[in-house]
C-alpha positions, 0 to 999 in steps of 0.5 A, a space after each residue: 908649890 913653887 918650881 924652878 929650874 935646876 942649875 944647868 951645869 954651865 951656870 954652876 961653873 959661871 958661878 963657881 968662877 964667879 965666886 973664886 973670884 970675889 972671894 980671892 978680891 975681898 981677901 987681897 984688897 979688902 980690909 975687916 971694917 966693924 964700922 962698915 954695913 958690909 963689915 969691910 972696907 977698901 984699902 987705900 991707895 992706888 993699889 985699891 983704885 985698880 982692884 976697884 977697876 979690875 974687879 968692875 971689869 970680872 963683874 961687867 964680864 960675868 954679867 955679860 956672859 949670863 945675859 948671854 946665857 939668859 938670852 939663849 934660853 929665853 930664844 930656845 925654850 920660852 915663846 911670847 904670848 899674846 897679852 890677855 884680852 883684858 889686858 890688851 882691851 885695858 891698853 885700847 881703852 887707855 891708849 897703849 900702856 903708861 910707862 915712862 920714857 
């Protein structure tokens, strides 16, 4: 069985308004596309340019706001552990992990 958490109810708004939002940019300022994979395409001109702009704005915002309330659960119910002792015995032996920077 797999578990996760039950949408809270400040995310069911997040997201309500998340979706108001897109749904009334793809039908101001997108056109049907049969040639596009997503099935739409952008109308041109400057009008286009700035609902490009204005929607990456409504994006970074609602993203941001998440990370917010991502962060905020994480800081009030998980706590880190200790890596396992295999897991910390295989970074000694290697010198630590091996990402890339």
């Amino acid at each position: 069985m797999a578990y996760r958490l039950k949408p809270g109810k400040l995310e069911r708004k997040a997201m309500a308004a998340y979706n108001k939002v897109q749904q009334s940019f793809v039908s101001r300022f997108l056109e049907e596309d049969p040639n596009s994979p997503s099935g739409y395409a952008l109308r041109t001109g400057e009008t286009g340019r700035k609902a490009v702009a204005a929607y990456r704005a409504v994006e970074d915002r609602a993203v941001g706001a998440y990370k917010k309330v991502e962060t905020a659960f994480v800081d009030a119910f998980l706590e880190e552990t200790d890596p396992s002792p295999k897991t910390a015995e295989a970074q000694q032996q290697t010198g630590g992990n091996h990402e890339k920077e």
